[in-house]
C-alpha positions in Angstrom: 93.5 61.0 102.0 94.1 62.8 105.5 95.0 66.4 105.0 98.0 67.7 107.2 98.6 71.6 107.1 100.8 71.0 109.4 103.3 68.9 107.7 102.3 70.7 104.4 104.0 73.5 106.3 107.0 72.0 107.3 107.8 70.6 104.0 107.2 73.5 102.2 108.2 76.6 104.1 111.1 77.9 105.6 109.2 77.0 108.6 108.8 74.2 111.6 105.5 74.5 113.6 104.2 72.6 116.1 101.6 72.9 118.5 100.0 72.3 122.1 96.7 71.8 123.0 95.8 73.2 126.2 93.5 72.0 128.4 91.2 72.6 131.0 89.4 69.6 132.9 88.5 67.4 129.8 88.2 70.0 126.9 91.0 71.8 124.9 90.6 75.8 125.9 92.7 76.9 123.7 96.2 75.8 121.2 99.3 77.3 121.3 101.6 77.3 117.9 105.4 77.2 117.9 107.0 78.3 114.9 110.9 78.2 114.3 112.2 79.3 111.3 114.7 76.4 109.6 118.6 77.3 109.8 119.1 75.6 106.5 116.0 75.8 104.3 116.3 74.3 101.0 114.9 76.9 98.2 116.4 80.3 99.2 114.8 81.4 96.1 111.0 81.1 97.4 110.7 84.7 97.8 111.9 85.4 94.0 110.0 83.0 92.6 106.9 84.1 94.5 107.9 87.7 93.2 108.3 86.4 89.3 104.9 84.4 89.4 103.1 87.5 90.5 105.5 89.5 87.9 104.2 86.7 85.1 100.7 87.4 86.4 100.6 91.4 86.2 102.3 91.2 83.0 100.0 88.7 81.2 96.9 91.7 82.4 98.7 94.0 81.2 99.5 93.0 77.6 95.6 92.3 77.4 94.8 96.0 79.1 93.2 97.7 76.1 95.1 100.6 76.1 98.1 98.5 75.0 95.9 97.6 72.0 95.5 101.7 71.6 99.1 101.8 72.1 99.7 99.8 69.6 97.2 100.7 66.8 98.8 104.4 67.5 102.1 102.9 66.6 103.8 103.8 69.7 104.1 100.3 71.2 105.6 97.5 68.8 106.2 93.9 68.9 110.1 94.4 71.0 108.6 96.6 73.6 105.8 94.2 74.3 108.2 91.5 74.4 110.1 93.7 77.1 108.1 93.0 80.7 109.3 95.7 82.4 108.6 97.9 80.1 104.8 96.6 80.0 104.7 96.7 83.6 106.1 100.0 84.0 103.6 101.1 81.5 100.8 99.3 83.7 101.5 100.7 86.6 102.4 104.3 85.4 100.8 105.3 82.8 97.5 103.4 82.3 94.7 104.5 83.9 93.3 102.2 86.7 90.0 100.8 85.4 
């Protein structure tokens, strides 16, 4: 199976790149890349979903922080706010310490 970054990055991106290869005598000095981006691209929604995966991510760390575990053993955290990902992530971000 040939590998084709190229076309990976047309099909997937919001993206069209191409390229030249310039030469000098017989050898390629150097390549220069084009890249367009597409009028119409077909998932406007990349961004967000690249924004909730990370979101997914940084919540799933911070439910297994251990000072969520303090959190709850001191009953200040139950079962609804941990449910609640902003709320864990705020508390991730703001108020536990960065170890």
């Amino acid at each position: 199976m040939k590998f084709n970054p190229i076309k990976e990055i047309n099909e997937n991106t919001h993206f069209n790149v191409t390229y030249d290869k310039i030469k000098k005598g017989c050898s390629i000095d150097s390549i220069q890349f084009h890249i367009v981006k597409k009028a119409n691209w077909k998932n406007e929604n990349y961004k967000r979903n690249d924004v909730q995966a990370k979101n997914q991510v940084n919540y799933a760390v911070a439910v297994a922080n251990p000072f969520t575990m303090k959190l709850i053993n001191a009953s200040l955290l139950y079962a609804p706010d941990i449910a609640n990902q902003d709320k864990i992530l705020d508390l991730s971000e703001s108020v536990y310490p960065n170890i």
